[in-house]
Backbone bond lengths (Angstrom), bond angles and torsions (degrees), N, CA, C in turn:
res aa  C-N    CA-C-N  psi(-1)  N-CA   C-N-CA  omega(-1)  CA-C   N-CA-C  phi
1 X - - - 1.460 - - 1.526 108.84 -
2 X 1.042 104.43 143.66 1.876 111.10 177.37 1.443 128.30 -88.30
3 X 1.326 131.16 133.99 1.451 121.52 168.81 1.217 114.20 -83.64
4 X 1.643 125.65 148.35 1.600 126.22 164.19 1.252 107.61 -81.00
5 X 1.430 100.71 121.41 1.660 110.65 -178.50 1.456 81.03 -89.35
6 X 1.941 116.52 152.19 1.178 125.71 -166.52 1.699 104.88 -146.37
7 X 1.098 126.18 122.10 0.954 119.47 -175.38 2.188 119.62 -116.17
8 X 0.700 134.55 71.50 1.502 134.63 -162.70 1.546 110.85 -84.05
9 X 1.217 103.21 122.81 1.732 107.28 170.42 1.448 138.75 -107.93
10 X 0.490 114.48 97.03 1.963 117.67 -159.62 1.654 124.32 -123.75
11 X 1.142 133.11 156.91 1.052 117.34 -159.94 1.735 82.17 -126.53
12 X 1.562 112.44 146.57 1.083 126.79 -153.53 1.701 103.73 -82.69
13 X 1.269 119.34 132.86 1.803 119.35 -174.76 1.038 109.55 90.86
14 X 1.370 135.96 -37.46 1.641 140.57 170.30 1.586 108.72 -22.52
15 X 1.019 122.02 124.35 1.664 112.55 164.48 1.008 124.44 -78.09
16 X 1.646 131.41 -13.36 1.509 133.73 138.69 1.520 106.06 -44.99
17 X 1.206 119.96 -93.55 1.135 123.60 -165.15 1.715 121.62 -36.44
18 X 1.005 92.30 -13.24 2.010 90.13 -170.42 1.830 73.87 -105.71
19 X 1.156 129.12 -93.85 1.661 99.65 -176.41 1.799 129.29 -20.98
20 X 1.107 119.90 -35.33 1.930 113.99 172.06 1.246 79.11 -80.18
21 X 0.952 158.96 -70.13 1.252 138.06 -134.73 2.056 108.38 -69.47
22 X 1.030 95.93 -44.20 2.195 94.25 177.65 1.690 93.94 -78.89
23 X 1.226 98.44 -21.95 1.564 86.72 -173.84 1.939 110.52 -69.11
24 X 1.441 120.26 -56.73 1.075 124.41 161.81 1.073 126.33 -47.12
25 X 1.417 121.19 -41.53 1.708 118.93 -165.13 1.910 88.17 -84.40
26 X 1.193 139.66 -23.63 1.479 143.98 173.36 1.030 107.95 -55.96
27 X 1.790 119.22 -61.12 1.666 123.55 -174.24 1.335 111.56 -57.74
28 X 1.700 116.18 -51.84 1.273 115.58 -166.28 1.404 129.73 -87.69
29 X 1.590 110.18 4.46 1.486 118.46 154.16 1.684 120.80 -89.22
30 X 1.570 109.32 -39.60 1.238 103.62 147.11 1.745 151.77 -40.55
31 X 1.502 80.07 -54.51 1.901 97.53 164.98 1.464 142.28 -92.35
32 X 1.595 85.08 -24.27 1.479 94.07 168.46 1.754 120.79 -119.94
33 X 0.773 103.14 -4.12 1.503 107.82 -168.08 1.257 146.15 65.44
34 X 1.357 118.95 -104.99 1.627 115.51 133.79 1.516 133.80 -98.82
35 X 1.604 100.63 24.50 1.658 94.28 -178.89 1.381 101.74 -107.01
36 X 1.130 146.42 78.78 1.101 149.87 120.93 2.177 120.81 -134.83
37 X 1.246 88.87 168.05 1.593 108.12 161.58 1.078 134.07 -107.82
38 X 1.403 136.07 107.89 1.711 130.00 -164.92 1.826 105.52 -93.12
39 X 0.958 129.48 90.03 1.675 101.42 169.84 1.480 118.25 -83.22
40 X 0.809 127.56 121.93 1.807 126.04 -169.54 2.040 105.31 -104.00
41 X 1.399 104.56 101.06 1.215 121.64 175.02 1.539 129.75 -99.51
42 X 1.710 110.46 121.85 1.375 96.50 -159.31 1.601 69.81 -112.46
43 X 2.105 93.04 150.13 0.878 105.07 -172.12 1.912 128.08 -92.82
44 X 1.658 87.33 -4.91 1.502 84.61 -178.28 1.219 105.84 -86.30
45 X 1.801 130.31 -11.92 1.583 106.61 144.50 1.027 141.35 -139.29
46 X 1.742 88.07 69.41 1.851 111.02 169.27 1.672 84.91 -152.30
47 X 0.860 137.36 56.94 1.577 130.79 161.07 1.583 121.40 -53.01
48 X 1.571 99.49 -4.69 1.655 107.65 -168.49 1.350 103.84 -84.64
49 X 1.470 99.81 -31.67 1.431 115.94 173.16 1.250 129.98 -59.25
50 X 1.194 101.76 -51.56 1.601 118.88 177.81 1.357 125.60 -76.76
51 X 1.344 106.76 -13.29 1.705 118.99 171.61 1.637 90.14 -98.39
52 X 1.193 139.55 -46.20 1.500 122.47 161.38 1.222 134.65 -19.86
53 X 1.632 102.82 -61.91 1.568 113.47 177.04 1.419 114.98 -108.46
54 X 1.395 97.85 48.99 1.510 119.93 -172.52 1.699 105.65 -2.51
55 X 1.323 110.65 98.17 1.665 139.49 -170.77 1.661 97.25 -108.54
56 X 1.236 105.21 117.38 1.552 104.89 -177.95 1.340 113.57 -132.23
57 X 1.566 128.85 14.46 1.571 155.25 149.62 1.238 131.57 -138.61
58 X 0.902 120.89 131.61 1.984 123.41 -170.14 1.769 77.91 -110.72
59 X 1.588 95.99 150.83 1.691 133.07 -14.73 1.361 91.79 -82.50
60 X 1.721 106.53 139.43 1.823 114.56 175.11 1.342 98.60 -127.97
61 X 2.005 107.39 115.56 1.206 98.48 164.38 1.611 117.37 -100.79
62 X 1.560 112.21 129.39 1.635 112.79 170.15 1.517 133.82 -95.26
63 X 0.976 118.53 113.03 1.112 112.40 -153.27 1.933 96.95 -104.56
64 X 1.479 95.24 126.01 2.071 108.74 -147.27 1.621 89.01 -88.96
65 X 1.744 116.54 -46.27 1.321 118.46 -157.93 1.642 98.39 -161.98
66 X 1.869 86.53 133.87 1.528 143.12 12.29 1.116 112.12 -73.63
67 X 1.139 118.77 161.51 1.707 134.84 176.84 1.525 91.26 -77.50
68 X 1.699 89.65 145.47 1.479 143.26 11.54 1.461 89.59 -97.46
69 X 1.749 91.84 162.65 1.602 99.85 168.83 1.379 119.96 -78.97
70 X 1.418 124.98 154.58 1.182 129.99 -160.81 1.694 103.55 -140.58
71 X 1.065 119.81 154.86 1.869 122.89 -174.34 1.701 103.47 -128.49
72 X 0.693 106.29 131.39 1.634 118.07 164.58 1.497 95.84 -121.27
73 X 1.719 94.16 134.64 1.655 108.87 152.56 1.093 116.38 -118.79
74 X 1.862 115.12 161.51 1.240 108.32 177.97 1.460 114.26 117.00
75 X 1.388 125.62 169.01 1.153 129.68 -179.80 2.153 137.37 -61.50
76 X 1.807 65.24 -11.09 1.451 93.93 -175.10 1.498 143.05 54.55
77 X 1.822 102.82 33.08 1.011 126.55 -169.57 1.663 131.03 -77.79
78 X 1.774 92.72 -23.25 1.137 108.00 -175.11 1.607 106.00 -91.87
79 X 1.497 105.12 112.49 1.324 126.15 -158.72 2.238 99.62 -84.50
80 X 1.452 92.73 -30.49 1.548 93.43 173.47 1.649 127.63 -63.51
81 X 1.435 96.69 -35.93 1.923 122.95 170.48 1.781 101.34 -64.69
82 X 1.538 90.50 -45.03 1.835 84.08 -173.13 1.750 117.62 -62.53
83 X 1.651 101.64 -34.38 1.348 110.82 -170.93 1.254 117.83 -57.64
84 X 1.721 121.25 -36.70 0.918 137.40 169.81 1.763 123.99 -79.75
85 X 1.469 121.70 -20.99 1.072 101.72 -176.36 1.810 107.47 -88.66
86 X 1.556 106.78 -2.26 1.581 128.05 169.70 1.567 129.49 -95.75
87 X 1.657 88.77 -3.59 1.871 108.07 170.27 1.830 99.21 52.46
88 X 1.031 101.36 52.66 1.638 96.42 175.78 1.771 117.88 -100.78
């Protein structure tokens, strides 16, 4: 069985970002349970990061694994977009 590698980028105080952020950590205890990994990266201090996975809107969640990778932007509210970009 596979884990969702999870990747979230947000910049810290943002009122987007603190909404994707309950919003994600909500879906993916709900939907997934314990099969995934969340790393939650703020970018004003990991910018190395975020120019890495060249991030060009907060909050961006990437989702690494299973392949292929996939990006959501946005607040991440829309739970129907999520279902599908997690094939559930």
């Amino acid at each position: 069985m596979f884990k969702y590698i999870l990747k979230l980028f947000v910049v810290d105080k943002d009122d987007l970002s603190i909404l994707a952020i309950s919003n994600v950590k909500a879906f993916c205890e709900k939907n997934m349970k314990n099969n995934y990994e969340l790393t939650i990266i703020d970018i004003d201090k990991q910018i190395e990061l975020a120019q890495k996975n060249r991030i060009l809107a907060i909050p961006t969640l990437i989702k690494e694994e299973p392949s292929p990778e996939q990006r959501f932007i946005g607040n991440l509210s829309d739970t129907e977009n999520l279902f599908r970009l997690f094939r559930l």
